[in-house]
N, C-alpha and C positions, 0 to 999 in steps of 0.2 A: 158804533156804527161802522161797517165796512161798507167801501163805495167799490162796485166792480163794472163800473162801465168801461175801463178802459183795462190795458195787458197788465197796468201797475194797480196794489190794490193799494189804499190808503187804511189804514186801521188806526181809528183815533182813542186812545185811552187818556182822558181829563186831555191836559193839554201837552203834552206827548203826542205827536203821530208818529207814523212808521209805513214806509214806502217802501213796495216789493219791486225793483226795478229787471225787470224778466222782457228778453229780447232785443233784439237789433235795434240800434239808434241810426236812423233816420232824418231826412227832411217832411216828408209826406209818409203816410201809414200805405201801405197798396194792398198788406195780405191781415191788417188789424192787428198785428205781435207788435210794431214800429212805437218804439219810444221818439215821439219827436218833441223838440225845445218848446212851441207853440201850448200843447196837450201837459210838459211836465211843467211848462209856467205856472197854468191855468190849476192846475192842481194844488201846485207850493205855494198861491194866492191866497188858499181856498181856508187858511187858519191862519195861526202861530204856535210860540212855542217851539219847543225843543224838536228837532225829528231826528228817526233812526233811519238810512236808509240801507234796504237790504240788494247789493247789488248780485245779479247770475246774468252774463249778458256774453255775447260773440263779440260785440263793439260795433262798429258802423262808421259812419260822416262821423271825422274830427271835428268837422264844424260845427254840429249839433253838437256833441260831445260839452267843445267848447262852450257852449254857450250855457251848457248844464253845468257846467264844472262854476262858470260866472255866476251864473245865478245862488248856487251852495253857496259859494264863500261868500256872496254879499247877503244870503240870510240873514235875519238881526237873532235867531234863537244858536244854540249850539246842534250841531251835524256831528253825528256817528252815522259811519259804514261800515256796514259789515258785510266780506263776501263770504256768500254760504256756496259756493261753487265755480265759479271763474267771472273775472272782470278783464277779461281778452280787451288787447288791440284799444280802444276808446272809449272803451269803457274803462280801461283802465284811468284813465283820464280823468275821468268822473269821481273815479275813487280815490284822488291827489284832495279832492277837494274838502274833504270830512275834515272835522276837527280830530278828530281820533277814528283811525281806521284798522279795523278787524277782520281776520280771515279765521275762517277754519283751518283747523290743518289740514283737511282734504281738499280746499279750495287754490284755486290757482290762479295767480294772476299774470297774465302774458303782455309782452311788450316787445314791439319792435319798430326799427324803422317805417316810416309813414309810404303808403304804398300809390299809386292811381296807372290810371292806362291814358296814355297818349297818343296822338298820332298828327302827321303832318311833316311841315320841314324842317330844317338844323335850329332856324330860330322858336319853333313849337317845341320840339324837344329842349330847349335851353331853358327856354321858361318853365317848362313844366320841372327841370330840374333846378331850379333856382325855388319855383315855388315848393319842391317836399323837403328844402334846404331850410329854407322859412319853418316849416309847420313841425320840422325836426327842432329846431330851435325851442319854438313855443311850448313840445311836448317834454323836452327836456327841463324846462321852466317850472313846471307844473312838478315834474317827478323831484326836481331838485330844490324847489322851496317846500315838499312835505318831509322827505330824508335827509334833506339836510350832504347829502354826497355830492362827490367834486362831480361833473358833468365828464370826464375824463373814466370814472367809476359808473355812473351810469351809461 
């Protein structure tokens, strides 16, 4: 059975599924491509079993991200990911989270520094640069308990 009400499909073979994870991670959906953490809960609820997830994504909200990446590792089945085309930006993030994670070789996975726009005065910019010091932190976490490399290397 394939469910395609949402941008992700689920394709459940015995108890195996397998998750097309296609599109921007978001908070709220506004154009219907938006992977948000609410919609990818309600879905990973929806069985058990082992799942494959298949990532192609721009990235989006680290914090959604996050919250997708938490939910994978506390799965009780085993996670594979596999990118069949890019896990940009927070998506990448998502893809720390697999028990075994696969790329294509034409597939690309991008990562950098954590981005936002600010504005206001010296102490608005401060925070705002303390808080992508934080979420640089966390994201380095995630890359550094799957590779196993010094944080220094990533």
């Amino acid at each position: 059975m394939i469910q395609i009400d949402r941008f992700w499909v689920w394709a459940h073979n015995g108890s195996e599924r397998t998750l097309y994870l296609d599109g921007p991670i978001a908070q709220e959906s506004w154009w219907g491509d938006e992977v948000t953490p609410e919609a990818f809960k309600a879905d990973l609820e929806e069985g058990d079993g082992d799942i494959t997830v298949w990532i192609n994504s721009p990235g989006g909200d680290v914090f959604c991200a996050t919250k997708i990446y938490n939910m994978l590792k506390e799965y009780p089945g085993r996670v594979t990911v596999r990118i069949d085309a890019v896990a940009a930006s927070a998506a990448s993030v998502i893809a720390m989270a697999g028990d075994e994670v696969c790329m294509s070789p034409l597939a690309q996975i991008f990562i950098h520094d954590p981005q936002t726009v600010a504005i206001g005065s010296t102490q608005e910019m401060d925070k705002a640069k303390a808080m992508l010091s934080e979420v640089k932190e966390g994201i380095l976490t995630a890359y550094q308990l799957k590779t196993g490399l010094s944080r220094t290397k990533l």
